[in-house]
C-alpha positions as CSV (number, residue, x, y, z in Angstrom):
1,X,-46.7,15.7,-79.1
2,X,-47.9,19.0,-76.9
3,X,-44.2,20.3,-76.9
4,X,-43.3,19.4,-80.3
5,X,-46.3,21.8,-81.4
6,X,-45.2,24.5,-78.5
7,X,-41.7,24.2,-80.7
8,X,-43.1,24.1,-84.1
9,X,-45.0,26.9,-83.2
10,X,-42.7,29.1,-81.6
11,X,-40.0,28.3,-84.7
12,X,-42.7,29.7,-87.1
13,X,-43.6,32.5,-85.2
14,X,-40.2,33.6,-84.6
15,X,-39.0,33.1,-88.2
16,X,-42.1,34.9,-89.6
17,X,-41.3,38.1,-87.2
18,X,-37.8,37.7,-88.6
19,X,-38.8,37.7,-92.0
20,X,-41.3,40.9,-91.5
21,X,-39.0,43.0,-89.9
22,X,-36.3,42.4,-92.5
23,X,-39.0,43.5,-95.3
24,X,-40.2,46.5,-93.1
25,X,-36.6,47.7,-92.5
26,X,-35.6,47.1,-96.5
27,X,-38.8,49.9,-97.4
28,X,-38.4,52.2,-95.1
29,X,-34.3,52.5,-95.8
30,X,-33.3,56.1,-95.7
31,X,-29.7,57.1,-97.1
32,X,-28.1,59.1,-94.4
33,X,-28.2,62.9,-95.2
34,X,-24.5,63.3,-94.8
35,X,-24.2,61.1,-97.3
36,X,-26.2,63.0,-99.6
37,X,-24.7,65.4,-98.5
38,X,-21.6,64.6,-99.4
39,X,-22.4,63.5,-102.7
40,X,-23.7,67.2,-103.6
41,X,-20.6,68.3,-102.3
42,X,-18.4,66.3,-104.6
43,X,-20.8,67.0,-107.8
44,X,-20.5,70.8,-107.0
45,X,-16.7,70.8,-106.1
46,X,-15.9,69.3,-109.9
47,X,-17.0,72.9,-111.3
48,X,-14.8,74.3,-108.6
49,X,-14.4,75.2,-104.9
50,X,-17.3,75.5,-102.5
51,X,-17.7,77.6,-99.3
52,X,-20.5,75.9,-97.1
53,X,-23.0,73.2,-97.3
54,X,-25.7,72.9,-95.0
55,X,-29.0,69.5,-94.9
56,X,-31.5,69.3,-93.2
57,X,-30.8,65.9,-91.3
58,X,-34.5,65.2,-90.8
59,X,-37.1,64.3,-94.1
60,X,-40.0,66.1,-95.4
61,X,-42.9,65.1,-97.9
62,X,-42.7,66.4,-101.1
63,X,-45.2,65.9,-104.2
64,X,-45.1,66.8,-107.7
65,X,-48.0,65.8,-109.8
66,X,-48.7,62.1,-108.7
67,X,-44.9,61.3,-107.3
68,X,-44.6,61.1,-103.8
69,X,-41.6,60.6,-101.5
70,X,-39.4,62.5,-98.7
71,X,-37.1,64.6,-99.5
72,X,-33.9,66.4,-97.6
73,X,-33.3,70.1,-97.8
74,X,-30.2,71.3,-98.4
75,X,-27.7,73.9,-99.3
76,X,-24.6,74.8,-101.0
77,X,-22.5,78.0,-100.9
78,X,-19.6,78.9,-103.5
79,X,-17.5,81.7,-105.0
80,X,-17.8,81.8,-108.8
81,X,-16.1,84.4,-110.6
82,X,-16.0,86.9,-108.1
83,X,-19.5,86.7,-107.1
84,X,-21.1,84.6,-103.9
85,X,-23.6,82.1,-104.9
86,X,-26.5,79.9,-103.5
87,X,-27.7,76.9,-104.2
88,X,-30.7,74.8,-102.6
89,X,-31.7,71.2,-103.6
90,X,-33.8,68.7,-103.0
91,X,-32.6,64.8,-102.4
92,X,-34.9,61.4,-102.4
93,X,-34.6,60.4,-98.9
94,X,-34.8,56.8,-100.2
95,X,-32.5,56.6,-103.3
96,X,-30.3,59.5,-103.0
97,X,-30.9,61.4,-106.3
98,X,-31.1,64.8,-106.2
99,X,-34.6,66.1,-107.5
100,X,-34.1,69.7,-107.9
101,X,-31.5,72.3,-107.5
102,X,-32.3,76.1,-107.9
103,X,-30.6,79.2,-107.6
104,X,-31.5,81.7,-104.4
């Protein structure tokens, strides 16, 4: 009876770590910046060609009102009728949206 338990016990303890770390690794999944990155990229390049593009490969906090999440930083440089241009955004670490994109 004494090793059955030893094996019942190990089996549950080693399926419940299993099952733990899965859950842990599912909520803390980052996209990987350079494919936010390149999604950016390909939304800015349908309006025509871009120069550079720069992220931030590590997240930051970010808050507005009662939202919080981490965010990458980013950039995006393009001609546009003869003129340079500068864009910086904001991307969800987590989903991959882009939360805000402003002129410099």
């Amino acid at each position: 009876m004494k090793n059955r338990d030893l094996l019942i016990g190990f089996a549950t303890g080693a399926v419940t770590a299993f099952l733990v770390k899965e859950a842990y690794d599912r909520k803390e999944k980052h996209y990987s910046a350079d494919d936010v990155l390149k999604s950016v990229k390909s939304a800015f390049k349908e309006e025509g060609p871009i120069d550079g593009s720069w992220i931030f490969m590590k997240t930051e906090p970010y808050k507005q009102h009662a939202v919080e999440t981490e965010v990458y930083k980013g950039g995006i440089t393009r001609h546009y009728e003869d003129e340079l241009e500068q864009f910086e955004f904001l991307a969800d670490a987590f989903t991959g949206a882009v939360l805000e994109v402003k002129k410099v």
